[in-house]
C-alpha positions as CSV (number, residue, x, y, z in Angstrom):
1,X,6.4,-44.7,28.4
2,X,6.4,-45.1,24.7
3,X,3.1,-43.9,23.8
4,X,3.9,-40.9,26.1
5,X,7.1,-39.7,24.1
6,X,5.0,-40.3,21.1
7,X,2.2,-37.9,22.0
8,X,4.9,-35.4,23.5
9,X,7.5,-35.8,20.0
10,X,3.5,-35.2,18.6
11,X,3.2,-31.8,20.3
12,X,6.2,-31.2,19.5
13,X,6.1,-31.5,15.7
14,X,2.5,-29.3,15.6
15,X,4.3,-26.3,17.8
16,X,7.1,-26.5,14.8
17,X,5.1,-25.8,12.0
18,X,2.8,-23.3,14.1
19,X,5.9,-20.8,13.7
20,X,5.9,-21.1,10.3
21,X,1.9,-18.8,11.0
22,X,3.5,-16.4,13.0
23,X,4.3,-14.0,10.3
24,X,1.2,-14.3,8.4
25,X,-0.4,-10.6,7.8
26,X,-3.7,-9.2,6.7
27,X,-4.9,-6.2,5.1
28,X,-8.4,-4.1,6.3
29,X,-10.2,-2.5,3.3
30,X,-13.3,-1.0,2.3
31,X,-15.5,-2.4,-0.3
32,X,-19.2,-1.8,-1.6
33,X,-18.8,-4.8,-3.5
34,X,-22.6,-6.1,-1.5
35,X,-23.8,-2.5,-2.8
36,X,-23.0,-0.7,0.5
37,X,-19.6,0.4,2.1
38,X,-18.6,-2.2,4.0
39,X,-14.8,-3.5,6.0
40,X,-13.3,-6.5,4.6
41,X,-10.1,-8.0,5.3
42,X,-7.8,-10.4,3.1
43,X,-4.5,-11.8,2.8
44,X,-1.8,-9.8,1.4
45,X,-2.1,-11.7,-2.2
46,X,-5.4,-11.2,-2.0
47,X,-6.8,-14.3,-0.9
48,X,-9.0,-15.4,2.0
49,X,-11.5,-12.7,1.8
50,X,-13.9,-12.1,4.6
51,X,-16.6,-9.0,5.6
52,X,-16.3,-7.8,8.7
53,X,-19.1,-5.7,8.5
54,X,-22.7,-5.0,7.6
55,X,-25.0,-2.4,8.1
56,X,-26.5,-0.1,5.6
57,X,-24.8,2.8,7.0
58,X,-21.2,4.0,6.0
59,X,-18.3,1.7,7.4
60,X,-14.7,2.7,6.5
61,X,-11.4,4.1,7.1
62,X,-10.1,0.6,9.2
63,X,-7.0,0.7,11.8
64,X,-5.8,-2.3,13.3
65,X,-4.8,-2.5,17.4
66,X,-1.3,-2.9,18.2
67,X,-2.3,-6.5,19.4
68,X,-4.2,-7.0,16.2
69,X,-7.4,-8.2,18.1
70,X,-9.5,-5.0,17.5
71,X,-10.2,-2.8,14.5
72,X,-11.2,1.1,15.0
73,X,-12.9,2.4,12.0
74,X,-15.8,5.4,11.3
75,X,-19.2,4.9,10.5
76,X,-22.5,6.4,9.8
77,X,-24.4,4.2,11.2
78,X,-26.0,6.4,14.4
79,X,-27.8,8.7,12.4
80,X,-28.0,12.1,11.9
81,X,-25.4,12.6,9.4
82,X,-22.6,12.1,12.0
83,X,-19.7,10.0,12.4
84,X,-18.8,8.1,15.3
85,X,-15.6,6.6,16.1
86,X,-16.6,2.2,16.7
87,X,-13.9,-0.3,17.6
88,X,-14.9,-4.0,16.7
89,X,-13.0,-7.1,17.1
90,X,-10.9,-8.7,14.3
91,X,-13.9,-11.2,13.5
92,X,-16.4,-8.3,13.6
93,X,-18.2,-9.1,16.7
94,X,-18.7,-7.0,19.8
95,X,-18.8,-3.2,18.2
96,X,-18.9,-0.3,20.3
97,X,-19.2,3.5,19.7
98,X,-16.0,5.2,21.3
99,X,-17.3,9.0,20.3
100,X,-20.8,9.3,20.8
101,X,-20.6,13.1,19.6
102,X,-22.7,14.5,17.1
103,X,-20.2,16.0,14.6
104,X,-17.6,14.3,12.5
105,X,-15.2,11.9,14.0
106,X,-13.0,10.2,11.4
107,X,-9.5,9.4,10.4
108,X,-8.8,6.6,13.7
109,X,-5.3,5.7,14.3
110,X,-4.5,3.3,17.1
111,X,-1.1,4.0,19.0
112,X,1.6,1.6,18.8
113,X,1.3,1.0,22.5
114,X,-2.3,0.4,22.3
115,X,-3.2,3.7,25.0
116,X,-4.1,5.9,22.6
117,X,-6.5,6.1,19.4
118,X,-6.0,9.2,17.4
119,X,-8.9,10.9,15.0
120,X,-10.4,14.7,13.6
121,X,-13.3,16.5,14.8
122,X,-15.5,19.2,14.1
123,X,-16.8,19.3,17.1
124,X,-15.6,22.1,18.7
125,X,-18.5,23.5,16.9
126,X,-16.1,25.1,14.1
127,X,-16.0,23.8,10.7
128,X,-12.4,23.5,10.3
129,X,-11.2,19.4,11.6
130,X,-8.7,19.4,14.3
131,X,-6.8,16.4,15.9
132,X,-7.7,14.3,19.3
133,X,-6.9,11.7,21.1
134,X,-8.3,9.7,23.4
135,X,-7.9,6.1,25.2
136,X,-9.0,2.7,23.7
137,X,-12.4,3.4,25.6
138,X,-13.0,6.2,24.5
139,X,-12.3,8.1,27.8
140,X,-10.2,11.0,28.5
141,X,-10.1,12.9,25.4
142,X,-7.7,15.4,24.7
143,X,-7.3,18.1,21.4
144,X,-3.9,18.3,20.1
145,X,-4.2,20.8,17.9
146,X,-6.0,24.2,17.1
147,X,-6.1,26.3,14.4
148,X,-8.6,27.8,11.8
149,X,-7.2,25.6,9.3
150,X,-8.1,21.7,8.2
151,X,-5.8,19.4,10.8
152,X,-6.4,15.4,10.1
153,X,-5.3,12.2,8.9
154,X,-3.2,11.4,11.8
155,X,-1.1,9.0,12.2
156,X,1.7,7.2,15.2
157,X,5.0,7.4,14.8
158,X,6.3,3.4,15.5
159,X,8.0,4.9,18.6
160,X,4.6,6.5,19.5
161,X,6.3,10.3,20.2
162,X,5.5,11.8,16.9
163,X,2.1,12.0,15.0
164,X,2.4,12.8,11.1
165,X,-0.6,14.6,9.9
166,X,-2.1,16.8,6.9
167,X,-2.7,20.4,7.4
168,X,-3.7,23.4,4.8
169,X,-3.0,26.1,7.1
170,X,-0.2,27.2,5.0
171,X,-2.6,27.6,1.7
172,X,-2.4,24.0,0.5
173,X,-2.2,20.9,2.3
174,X,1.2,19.7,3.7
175,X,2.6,17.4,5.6
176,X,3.6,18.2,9.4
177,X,4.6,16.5,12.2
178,X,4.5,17.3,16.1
179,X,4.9,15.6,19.2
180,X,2.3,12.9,20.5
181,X,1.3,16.0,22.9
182,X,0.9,18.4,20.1
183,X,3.8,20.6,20.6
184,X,7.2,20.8,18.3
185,X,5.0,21.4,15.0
186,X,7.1,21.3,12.2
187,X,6.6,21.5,8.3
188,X,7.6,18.1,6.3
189,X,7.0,18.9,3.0
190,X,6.3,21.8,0.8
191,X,5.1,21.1,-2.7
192,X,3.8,22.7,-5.5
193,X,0.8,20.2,-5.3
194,X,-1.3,19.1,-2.2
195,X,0.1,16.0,-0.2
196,X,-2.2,13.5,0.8
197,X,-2.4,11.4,4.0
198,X,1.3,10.1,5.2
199,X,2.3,6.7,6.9
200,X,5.0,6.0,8.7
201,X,6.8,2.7,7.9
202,X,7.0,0.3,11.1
203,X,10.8,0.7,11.1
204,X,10.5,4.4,11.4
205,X,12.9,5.1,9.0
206,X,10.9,6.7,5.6
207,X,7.0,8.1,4.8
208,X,4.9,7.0,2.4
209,X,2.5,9.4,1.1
210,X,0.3,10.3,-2.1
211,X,1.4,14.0,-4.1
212,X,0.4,16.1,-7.0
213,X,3.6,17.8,-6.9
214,X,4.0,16.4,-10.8
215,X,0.5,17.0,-11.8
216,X,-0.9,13.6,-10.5
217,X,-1.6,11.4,-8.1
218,X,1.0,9.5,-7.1
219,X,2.5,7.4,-4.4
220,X,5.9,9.0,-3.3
221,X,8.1,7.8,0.1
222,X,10.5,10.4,1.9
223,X,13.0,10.4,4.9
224,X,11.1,11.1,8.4
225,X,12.6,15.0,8.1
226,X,10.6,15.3,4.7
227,X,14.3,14.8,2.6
228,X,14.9,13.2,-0.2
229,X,11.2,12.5,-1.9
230,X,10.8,9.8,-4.4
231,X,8.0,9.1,-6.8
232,X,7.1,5.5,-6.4
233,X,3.9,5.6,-8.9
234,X,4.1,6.8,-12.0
235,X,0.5,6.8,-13.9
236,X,-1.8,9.6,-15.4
237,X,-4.6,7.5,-12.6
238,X,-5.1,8.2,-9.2
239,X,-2.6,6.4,-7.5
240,X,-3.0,7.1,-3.6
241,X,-3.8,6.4,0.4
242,X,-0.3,4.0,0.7
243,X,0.1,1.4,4.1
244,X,2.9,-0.1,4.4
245,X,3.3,-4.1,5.1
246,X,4.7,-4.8,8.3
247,X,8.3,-5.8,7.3
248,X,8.4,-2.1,5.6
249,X,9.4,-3.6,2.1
250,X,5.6,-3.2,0.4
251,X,3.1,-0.9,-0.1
252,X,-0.5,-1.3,-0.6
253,X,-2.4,1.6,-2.1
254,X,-5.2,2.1,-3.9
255,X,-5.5,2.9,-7.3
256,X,-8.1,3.8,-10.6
257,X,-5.6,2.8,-13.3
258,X,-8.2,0.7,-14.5
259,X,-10.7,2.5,-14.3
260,X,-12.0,1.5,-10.8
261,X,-10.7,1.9,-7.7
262,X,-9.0,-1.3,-6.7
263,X,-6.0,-1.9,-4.2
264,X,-2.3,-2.8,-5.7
265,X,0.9,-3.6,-3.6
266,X,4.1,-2.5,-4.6
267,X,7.9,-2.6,-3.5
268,X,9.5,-0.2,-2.1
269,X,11.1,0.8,-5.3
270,X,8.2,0.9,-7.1
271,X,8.6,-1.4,-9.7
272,X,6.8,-4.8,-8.6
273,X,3.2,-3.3,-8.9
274,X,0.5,-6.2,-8.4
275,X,-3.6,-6.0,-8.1
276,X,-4.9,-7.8,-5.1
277,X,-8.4,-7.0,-5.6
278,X,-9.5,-7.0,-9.3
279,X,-13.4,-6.2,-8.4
280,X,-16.2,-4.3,-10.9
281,X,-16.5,-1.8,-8.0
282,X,-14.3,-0.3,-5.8
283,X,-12.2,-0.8,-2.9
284,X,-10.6,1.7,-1.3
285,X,-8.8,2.7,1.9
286,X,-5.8,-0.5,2.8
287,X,-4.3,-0.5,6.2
288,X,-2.0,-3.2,6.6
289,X,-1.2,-5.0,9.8
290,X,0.7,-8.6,10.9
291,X,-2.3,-9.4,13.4
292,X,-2.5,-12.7,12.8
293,X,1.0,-12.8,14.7
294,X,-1.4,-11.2,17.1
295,X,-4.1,-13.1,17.6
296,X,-2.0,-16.8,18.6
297,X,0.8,-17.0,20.6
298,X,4.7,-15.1,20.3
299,X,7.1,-16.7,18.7
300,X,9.1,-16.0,21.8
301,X,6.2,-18.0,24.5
302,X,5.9,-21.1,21.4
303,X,9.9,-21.3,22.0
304,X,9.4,-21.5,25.8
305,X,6.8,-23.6,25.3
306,X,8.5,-26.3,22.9
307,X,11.3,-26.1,25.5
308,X,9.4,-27.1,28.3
309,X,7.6,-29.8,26.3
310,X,11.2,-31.0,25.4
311,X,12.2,-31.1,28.5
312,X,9.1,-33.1,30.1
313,X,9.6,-35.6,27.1
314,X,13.3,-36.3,27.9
């Protein structure tokens, strides 16, 4: 009886300090630091770096799952100078094209429910981009926009009803946002300088995004309505393509202020700006997800389970 509450207290103690991993995060990036383009992941100081991929061909533009056991990203590794949509898992095995069209199909965003993976496409055999979705299989595929003008970047609302996206179609590009079916199109922001690719922080309350509205590139965050802007970045650099960290109180970005492109985290005040990557060549495009939350048990089924363990050891 004694060695058996000693093995349960055991169990016990390991499934305590297991919740202390829940909240552990990563960040996906893009890297030709083996001399190609390649998807990496690290920890959000910057540690624990691992490739994901590795093929001569183009890899990039990474976007976790909702359950943080797949990746989608775009790569040119079918040829042809196309771009297919792939979806890997977390470690990089099993890929899989989801496109299999020969145009250009970039810009993935996976919905927060996990139905839905967003992208742009030419292929409507125009050479304006417009947005799609379609499911995690790459099944029914649907166009949510259409208009002469450049449509992409997409990206989920945390609710799932809204997609943010880039557009030019009124002379330089903006920020709009519509419905997850493409209707109810209205115009966030309106600057004197292009706006790059927004993100929507996971408490859907602001929008990060990169402007030239002051002359440079710089990282800038703005109420969901496109109110109240503010300049997060200040540097004569390209400072740009922001992700937010899970708990919506840092940014990572990417940034050539010295003279490379290398990806920086900052609050969301701007003022605690750290390097994470510090490489001779460049890394480029963070998206910033909590998957390893994801990938081991909830916090909530490691409570039910140290309760029934408790109870089988009284």
């Amino acid at each position: 009886m004694v060695q058996f509450k000693t093995v349960c207290h055991f169990i016990m103690l390991a499934i305590f300090f297991s919740f202390g991993k829940i909240s552990q995060t990563q960040i996906a990036f893009i890297s030709d630091r083996d001399w190609n383009s390649e998807i990496y992941v690290m920890d959000p100081n910057g540690n624990n770096l691992r490739r994901l991929t590795n093929h001569p061909a183009h890899d990039g533009q990474p976007s976790w799952s909702p359950d943080g056991r797949k990746i989608v990203f775009v790569t040119g590794r079918g040829g042809g100078g196309n771009m297919e949509v792939y979806v890997m898992n977390s470690n990089g095995d099993n890929m899989r094209n989801l496109t299999n069209h020969p145009a250009r199909n970039i810009s993935p965003s996976w919905s927060p429910n996990g139905r839905g993976i967003l992208f742009m496409s030419n292929r409507d055999g125009g050479k304006n981009l417009e947005i799609y979705t379609m499911d995690p299989n790459g099944n029914n595929l649907q166009r949510l926009t259409n208009h002469p003008a450049y449509d992409g970047q997409p990206v989920w609302s945390p609710d799932g009803r809204r997609i943010a996206f880039v557009s030019n179609r009124s002379g330089r590009f903006n920020i709009y946002v519509m419905d997850s079916n493409g209707n109810n199109l209205r115009n966030l922001t309106n600057h004197p300088g292009d706006d790059g690719p927004p993100n929507w922080s996971p408490d859907g309350q602001r929008i990060t995004f990169q402007s030239l509205m002051d002359g440079n590139s710089n990282i800038y965050v703005m109420e969901i309505d496109g109110g109240d802007p503010r300049r997060l970045t200040d540097h004569l650099a390209f400072d740009g393509l922001p992700s937010w960290s899970p708990d919506s109180k840092r940014i990572a970005f990417v940034s050539e202020r010295d003279l490379n492109y290398e990806i920086y985290v900052t609050d969301v005040n701007g003022i605690d700006i750290r390097n994470l990557t510090n490489h001779p060549v460049y890394d480029f495009q963070p998206n910033w997800f909590n998957s390893d939350g994801y990938s081991v048990s909830s916090e909530t089924n490691l409570m039910i389970m140290w309760g029934q363990i408790k109870r089988a050891c009284d």
